[in-house]
Backbone as JSON Lines, residues from 0, in Angstrom:
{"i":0,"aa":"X","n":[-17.23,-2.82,6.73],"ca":[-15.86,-3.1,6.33],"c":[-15.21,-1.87,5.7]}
{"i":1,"aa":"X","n":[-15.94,-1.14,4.89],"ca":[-15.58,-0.1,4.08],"c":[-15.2,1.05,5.4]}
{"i":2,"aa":"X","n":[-16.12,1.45,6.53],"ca":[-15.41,2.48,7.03],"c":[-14.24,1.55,8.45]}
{"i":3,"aa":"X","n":[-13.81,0.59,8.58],"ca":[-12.89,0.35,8.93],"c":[-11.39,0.36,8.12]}
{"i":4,"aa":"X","n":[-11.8,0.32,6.89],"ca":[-10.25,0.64,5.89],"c":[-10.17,2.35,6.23]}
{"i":5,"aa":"X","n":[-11.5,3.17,5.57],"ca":[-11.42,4.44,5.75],"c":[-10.81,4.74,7.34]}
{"i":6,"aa":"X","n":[-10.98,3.89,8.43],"ca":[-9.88,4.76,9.97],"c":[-8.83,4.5,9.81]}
{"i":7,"aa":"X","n":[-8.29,3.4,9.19],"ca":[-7.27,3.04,8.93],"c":[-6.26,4.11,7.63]}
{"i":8,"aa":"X","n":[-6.67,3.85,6.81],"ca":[-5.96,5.36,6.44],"c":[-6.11,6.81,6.66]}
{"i":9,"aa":"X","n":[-7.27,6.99,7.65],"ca":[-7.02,8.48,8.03],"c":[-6.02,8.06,9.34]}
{"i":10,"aa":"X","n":[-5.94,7.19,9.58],"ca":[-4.96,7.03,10.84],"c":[-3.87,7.14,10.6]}
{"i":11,"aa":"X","n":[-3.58,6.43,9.69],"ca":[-1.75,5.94,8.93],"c":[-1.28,7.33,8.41]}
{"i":12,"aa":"X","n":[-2.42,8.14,7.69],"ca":[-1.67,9.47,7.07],"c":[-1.99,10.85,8.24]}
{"i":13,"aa":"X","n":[-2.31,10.38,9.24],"ca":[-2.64,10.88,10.42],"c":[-0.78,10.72,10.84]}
{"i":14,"aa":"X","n":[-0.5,9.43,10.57],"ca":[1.28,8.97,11.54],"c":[1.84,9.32,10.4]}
{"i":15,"aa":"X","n":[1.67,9.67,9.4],"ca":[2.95,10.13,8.43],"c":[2.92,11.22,8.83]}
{"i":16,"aa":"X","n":[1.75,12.23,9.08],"ca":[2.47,13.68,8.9],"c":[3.06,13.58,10.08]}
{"i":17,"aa":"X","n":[2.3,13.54,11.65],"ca":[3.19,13.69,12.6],"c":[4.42,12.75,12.25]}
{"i":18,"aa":"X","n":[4.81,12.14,11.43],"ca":[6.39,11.36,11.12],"c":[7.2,12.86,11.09]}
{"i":19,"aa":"X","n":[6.63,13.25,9.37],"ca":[6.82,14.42,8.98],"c":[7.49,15.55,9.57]}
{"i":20,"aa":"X","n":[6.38,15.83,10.53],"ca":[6.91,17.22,11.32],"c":[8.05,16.57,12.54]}
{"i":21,"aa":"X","n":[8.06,15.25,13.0],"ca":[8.94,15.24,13.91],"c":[10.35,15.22,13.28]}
{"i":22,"aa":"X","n":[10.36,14.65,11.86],"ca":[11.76,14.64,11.35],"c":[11.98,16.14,11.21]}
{"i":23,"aa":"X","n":[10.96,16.65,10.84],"ca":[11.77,18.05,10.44],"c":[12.08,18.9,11.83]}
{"i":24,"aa":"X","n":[11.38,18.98,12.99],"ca":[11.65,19.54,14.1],"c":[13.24,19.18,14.93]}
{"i":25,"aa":"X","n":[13.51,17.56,14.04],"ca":[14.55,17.05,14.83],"c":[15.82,17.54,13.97]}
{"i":26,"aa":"X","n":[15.56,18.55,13.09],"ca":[16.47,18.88,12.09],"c":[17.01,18.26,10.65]}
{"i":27,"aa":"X","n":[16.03,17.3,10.79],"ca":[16.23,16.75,9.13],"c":[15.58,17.46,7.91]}
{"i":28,"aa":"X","n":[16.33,17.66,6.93],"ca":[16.17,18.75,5.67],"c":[14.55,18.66,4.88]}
{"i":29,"aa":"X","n":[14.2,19.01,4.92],"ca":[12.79,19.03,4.52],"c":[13.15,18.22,3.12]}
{"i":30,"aa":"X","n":[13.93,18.06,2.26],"ca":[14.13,16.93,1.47],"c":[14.11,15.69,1.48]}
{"i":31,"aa":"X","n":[14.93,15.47,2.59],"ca":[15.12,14.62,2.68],"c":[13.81,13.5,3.76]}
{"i":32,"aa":"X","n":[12.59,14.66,4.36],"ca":[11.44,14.35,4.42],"c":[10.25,13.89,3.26]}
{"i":33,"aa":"X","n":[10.58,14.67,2.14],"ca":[9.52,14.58,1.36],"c":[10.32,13.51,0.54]}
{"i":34,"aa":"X","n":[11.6,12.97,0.41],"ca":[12.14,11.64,-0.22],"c":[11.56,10.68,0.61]}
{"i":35,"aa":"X","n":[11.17,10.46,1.64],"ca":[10.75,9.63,2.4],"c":[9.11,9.47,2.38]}
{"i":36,"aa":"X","n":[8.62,10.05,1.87],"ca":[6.87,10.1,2.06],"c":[6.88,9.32,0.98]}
{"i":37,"aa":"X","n":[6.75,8.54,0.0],"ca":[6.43,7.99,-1.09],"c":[6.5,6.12,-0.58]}
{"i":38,"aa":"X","n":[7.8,6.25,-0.04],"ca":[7.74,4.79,0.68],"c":[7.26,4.59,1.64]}
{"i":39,"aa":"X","n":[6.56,5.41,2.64],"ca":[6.08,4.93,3.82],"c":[4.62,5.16,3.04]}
{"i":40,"aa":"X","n":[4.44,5.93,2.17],"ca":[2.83,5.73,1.63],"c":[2.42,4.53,1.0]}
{"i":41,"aa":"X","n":[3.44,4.03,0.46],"ca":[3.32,2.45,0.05],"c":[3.78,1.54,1.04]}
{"i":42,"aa":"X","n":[3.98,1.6,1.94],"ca":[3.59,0.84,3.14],"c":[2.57,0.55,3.54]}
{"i":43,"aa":"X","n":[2.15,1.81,3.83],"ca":[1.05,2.6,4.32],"c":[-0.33,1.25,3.72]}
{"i":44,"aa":"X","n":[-0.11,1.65,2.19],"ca":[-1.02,1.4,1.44],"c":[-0.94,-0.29,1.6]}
{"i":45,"aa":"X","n":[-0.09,-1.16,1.31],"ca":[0.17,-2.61,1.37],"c":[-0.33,-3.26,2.93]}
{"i":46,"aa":"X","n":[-0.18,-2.01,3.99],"ca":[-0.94,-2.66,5.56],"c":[-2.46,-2.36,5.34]}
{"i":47,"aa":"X","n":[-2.94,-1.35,4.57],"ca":[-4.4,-1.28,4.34],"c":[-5.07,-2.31,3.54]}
{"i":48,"aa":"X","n":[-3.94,-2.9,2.47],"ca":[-4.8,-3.93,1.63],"c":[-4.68,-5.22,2.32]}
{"i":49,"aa":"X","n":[-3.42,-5.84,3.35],"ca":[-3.44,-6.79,3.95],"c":[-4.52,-7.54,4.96]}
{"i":50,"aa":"X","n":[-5.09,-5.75,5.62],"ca":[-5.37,-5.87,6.71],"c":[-7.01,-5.79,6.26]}
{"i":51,"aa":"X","n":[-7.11,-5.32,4.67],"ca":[-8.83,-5.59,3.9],"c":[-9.15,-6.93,3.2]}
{"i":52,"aa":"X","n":[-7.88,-7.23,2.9],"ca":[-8.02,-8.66,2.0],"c":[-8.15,-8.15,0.55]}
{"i":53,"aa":"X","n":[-7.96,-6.71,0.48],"ca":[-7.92,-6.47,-1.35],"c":[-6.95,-7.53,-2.09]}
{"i":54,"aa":"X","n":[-5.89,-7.85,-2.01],"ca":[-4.97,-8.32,-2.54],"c":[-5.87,-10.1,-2.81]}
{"i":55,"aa":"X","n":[-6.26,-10.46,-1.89],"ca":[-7.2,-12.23,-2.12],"c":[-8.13,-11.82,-3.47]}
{"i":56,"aa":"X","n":[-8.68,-10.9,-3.42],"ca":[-9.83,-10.33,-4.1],"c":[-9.61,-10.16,-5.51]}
{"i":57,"aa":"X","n":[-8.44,-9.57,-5.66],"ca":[-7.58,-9.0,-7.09],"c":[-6.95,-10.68,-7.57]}
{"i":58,"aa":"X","n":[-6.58,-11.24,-6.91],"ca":[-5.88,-12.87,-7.19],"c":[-7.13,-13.41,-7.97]}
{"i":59,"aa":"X","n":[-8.12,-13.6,-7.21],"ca":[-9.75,-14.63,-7.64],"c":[-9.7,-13.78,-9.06]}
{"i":60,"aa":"X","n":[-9.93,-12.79,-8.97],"ca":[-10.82,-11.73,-10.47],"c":[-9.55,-12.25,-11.41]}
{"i":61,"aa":"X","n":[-8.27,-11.99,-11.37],"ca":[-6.96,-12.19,-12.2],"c":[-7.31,-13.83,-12.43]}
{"i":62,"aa":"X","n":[-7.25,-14.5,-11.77],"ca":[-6.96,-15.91,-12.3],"c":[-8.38,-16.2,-12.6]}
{"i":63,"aa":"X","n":[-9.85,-15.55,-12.71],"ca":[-10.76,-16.13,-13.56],"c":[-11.0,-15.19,-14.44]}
{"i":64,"aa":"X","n":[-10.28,-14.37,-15.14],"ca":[-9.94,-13.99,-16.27],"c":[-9.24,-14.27,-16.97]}
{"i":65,"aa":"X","n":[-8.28,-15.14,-16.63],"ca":[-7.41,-15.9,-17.65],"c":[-7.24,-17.17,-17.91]}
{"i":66,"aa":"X","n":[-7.62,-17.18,-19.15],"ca":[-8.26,-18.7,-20.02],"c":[-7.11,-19.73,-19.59]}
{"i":67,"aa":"X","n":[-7.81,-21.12,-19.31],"ca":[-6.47,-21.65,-19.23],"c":[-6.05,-22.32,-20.53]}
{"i":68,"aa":"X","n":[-4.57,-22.52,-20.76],"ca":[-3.93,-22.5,-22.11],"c":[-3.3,-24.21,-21.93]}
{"i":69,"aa":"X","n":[-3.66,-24.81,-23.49],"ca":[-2.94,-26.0,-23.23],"c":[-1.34,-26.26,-24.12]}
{"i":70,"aa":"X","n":[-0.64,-26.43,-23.25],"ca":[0.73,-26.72,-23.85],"c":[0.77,-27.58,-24.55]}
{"i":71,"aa":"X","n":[1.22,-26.82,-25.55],"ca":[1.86,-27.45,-26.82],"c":[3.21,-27.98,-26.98]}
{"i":72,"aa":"X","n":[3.22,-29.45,-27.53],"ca":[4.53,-30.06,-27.12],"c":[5.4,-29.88,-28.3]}
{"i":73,"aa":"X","n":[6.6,-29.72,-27.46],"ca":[8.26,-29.02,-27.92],"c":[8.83,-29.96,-28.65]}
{"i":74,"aa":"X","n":[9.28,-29.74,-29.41],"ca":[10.09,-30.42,-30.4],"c":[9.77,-31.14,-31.84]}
């Protein structure tokens, strides 16, 4: 499982750079390239955890770490 996440992000930052160089070849400002790398890396990153199930994993550990609390009545 572990080296199927690992192709998966050498793949994805494999398609950002060629993103990269095609924006800039097509004449877009090298700024306005590197404003753009931060959100497609968190893309990037949210299709790697979807597609691992990190996110199920982090839910279980979060909700059996937190005690459950009994409400106290108002008024």
């Amino acid at each position: 499982m572990k080296n199927n996440r690992m192709i998966v992000t050498v793949v994805a930052l494999l398609a950002i750079c060629a993103f990269s160089v095609v924006m800039v070849v097509a004449g877009q400002p090298v700024a306005a390239v590197t404003a753009l790398i931060p959100s497609v890396a968190l893309g990037v990153q949210q299709i790697v955890q979807a597609g691992t199930g990190g996110a199920e994993s982090r839910r279980e550990r979060t909700a059996a770490q937190v005690p459950d609390r009994e409400e106290e009545p108002r008024g």
